[in-house]
MARBA-3410 file (N, C-alpha, C, O; in Angstrom, 1 decimal):
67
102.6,-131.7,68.1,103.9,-131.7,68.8,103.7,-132.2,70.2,102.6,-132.0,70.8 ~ 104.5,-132.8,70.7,104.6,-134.0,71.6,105.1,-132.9,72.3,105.9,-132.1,71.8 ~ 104.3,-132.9,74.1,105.1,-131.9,75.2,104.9,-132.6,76.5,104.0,-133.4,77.0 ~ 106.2,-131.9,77.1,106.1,-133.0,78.3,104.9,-132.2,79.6,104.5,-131.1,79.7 ~ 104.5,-133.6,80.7,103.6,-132.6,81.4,103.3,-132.1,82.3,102.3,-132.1,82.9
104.8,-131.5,82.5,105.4,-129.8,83.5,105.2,-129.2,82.2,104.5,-128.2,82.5 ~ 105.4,-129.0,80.9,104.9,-127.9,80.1,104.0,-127.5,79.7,104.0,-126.6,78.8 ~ 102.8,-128.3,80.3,101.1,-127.9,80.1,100.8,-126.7,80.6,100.6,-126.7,81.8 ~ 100.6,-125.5,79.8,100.5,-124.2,79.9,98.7,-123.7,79.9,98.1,-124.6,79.5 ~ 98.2,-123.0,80.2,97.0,-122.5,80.0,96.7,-121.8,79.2,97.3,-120.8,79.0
95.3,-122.4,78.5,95.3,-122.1,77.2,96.3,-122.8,76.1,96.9,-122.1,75.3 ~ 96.4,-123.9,76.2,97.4,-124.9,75.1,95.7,-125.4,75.1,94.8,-125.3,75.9 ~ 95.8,-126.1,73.8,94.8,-127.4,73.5,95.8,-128.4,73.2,96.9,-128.3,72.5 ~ 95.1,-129.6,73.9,96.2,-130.8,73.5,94.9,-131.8,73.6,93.9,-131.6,74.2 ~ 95.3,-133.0,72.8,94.6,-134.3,72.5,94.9,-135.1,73.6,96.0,-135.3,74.0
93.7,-135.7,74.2,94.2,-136.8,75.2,92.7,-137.6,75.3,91.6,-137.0,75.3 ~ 92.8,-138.8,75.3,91.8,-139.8,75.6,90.9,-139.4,74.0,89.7,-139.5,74.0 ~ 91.5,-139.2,73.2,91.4,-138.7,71.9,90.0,-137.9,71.8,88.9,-138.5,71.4 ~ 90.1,-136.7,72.3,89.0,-136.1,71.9,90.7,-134.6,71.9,91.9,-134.7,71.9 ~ 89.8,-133.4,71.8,90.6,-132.0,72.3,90.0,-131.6,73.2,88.8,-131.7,73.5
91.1,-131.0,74.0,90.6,-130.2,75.3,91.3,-128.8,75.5,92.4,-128.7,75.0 ~ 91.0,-128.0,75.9,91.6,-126.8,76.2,92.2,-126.9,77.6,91.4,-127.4,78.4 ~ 93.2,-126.5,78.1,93.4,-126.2,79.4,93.1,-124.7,80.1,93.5,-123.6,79.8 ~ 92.1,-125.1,81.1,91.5,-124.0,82.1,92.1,-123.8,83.1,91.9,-122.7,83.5 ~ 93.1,-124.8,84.1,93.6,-124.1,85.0,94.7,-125.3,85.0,94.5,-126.5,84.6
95.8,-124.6,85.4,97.3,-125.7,86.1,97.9,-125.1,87.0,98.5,-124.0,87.1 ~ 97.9,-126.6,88.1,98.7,-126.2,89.5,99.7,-127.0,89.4,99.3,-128.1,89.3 ~ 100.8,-127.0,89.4,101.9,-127.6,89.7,102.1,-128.5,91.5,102.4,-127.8,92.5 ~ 101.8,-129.4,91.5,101.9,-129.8,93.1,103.4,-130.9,93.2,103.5,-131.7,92.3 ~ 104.3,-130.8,94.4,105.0,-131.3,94.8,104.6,-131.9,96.2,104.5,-131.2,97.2
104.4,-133.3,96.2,103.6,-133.6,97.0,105.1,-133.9,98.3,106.2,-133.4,98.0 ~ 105.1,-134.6,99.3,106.3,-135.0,100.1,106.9,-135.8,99.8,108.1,-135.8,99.7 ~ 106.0,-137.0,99.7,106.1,-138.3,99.0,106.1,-138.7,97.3,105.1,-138.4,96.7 ~ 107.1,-139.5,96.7,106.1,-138.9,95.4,106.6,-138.3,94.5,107.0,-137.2,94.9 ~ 106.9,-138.3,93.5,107.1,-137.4,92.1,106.7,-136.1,92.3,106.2,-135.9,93.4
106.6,-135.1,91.4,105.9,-133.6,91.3,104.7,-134.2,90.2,104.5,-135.4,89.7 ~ 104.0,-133.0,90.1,102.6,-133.8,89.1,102.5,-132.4,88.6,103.2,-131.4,88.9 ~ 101.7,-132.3,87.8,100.7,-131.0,87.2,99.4,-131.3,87.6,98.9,-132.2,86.8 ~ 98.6,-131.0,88.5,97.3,-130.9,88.1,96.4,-130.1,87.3,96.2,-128.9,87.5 ~ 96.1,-130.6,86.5,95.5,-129.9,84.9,93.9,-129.8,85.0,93.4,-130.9,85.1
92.8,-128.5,84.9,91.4,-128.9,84.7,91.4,-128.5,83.1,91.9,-127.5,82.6 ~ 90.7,-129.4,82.5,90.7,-129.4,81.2,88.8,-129.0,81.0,87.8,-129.2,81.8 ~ 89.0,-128.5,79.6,87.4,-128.2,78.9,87.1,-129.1,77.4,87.9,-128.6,76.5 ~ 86.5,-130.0,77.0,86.0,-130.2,75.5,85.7,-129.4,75.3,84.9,-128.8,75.9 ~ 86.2,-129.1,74.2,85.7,-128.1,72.9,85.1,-128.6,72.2,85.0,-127.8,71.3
84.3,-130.0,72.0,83.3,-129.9,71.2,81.6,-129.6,72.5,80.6,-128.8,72.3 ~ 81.8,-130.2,73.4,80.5,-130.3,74.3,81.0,-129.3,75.6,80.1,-128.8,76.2 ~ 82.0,-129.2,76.0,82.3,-128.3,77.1,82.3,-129.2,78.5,81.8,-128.6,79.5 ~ 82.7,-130.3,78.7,82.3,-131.2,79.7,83.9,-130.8,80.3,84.8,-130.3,79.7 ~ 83.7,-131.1,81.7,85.4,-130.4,81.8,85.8,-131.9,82.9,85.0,-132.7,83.4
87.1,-132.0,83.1,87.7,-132.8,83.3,89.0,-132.3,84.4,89.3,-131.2,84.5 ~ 89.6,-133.3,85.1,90.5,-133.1,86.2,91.4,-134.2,85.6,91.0,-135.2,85.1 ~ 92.9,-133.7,85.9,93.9,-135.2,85.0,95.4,-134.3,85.7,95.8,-133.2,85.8 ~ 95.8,-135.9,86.3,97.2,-134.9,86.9,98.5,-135.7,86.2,98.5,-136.9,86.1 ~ 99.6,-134.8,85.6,100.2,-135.0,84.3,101.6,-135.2,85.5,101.8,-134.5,86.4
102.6,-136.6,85.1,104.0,-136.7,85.5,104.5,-135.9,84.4,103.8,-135.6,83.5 ~ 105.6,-135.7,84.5,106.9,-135.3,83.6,107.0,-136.0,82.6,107.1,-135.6,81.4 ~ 107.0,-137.2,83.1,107.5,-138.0,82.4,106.8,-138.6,81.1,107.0,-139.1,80.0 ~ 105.6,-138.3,81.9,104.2,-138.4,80.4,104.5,-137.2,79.4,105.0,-136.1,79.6 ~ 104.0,-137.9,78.3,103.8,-136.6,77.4,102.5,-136.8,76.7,101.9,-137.8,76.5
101.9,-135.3,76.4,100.9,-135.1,75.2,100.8,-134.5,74.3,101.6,-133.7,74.1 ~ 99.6,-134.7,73.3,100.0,-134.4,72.3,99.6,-133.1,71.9,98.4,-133.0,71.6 ~ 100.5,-131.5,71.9,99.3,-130.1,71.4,99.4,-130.1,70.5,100.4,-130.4,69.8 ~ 97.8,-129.6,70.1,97.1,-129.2,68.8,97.0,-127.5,68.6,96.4,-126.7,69.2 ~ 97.9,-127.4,67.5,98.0,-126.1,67.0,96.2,-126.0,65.8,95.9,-126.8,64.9
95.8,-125.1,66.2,94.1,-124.6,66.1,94.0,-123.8,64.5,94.4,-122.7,64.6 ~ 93.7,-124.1,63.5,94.0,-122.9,62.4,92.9,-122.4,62.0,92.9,-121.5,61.2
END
């Protein structure tokens, strides 16, 4: 399911740069200048390598529901 990315929640896994990632922390920043962003730290779940990615609104990704 395709979500936009102000709705990147902690603890969603979503697909991006095609692997999965878990999200570990999200700050919401409105900078002065500038759009608003999400800054997102993400974890692989296959190797655990973790990652920094800051999401517009207007982007979307893709979450993976885990069964």
């Amino acid at each position: 399911m395709k979500i936009n990315g102000n709705e990147i929640r902690r603890g969603n896994v979503i697909e991006h740069k095609n692997r999965l990632w878990v999200v570990v922390k999200t700050e919401h920043v409105k900078p002065g200048k500038g759009p608003a962003y999400a800054q997102v730290e993400l974890k692989d779940l296959r190797d655990g390598t973790k990652l920094n990615e800051r999401f517009r609104a207007s982007e979307s990704v893709e979450r993976v529901r885990l069964d």
